[in-house]
C-alpha atoms as an extended CHARMM CRD file, in Angstrom:
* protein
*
        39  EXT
         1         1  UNK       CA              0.0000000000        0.0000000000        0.0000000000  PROA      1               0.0000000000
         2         2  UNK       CA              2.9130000000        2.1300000000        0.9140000000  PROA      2               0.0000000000
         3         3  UNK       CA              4.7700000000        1.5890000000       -2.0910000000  PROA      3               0.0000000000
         4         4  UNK       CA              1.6690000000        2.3800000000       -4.2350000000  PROA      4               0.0000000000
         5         5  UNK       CA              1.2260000000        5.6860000000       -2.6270000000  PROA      5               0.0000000000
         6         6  UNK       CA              4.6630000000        6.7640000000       -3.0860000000  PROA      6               0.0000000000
         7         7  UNK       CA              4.2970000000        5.9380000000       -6.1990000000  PROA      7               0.0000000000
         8         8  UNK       CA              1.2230000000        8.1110000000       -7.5340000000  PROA      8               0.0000000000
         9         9  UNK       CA              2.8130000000       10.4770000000       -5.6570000000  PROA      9               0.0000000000
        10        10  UNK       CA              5.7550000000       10.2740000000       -8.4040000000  PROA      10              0.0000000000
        11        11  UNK       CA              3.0570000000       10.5230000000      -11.1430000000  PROA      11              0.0000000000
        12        12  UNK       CA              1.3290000000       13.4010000000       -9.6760000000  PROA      12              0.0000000000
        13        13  UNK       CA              4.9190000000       14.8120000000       -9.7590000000  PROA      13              0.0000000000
        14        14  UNK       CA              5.4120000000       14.0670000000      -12.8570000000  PROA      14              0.0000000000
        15        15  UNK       CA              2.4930000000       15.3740000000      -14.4670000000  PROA      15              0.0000000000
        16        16  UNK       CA              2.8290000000       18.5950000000      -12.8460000000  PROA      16              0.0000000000
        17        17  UNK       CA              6.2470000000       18.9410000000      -13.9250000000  PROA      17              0.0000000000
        18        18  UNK       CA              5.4510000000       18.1420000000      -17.5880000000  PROA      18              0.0000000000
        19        19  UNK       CA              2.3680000000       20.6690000000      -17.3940000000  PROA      19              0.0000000000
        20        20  UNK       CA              4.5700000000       23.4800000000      -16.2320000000  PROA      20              0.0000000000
        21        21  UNK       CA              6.6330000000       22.8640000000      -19.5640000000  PROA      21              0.0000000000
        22        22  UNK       CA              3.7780000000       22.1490000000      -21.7570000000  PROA      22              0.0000000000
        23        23  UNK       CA              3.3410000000       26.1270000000      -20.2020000000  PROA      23              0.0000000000
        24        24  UNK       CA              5.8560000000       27.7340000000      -20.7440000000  PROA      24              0.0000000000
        25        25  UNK       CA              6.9080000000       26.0770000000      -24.4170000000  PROA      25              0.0000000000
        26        26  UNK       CA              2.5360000000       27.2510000000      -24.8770000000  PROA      26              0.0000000000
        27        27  UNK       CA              3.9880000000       30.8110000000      -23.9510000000  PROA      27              0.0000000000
        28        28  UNK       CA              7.0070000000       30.7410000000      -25.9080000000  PROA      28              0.0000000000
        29        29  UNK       CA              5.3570000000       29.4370000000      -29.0450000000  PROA      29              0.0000000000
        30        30  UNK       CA              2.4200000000       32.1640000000      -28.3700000000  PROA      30              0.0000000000
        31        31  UNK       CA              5.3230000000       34.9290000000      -28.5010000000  PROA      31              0.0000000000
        32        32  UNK       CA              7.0010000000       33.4730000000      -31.4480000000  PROA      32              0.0000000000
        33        33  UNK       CA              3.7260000000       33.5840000000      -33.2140000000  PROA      33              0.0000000000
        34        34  UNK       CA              3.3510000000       36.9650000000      -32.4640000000  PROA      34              0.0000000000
        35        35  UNK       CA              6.4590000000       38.5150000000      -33.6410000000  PROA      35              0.0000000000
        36        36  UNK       CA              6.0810000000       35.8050000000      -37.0750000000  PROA      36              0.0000000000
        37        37  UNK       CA              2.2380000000       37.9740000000      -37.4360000000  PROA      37              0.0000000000
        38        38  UNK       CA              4.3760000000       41.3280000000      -37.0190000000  PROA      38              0.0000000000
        39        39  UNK       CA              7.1430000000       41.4040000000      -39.3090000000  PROA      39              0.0000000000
C-alpha cells in the first residue's frame, strides 16, 4: 500500500512537472507567433 502511494505520488509529480513545460513552451510558441504575425 505504501509503495503504491509513493508511487502516484511520483506521477502526480510528474504530471505537474510536464504541465509546467507544456506552459511555458505554450507561452514561448504564443510569442514566437506573435512577432512571425508582425514582421
Amino acid at each position: 500500500m505504501l509503495v503504491l502511494r509513493k508511487y502516484l505520488f511520483t506521477i502526480v509529480t510528474l504530471v505537474d512537472k510536464i504541465k509546467a513545460v507544456c506552459m511555458v513552451l505554450n507561452e514561448r510558441l504564443n510569442l514566437f507567433a506573435k512577432q512571425q504575425i508582425e514582421t
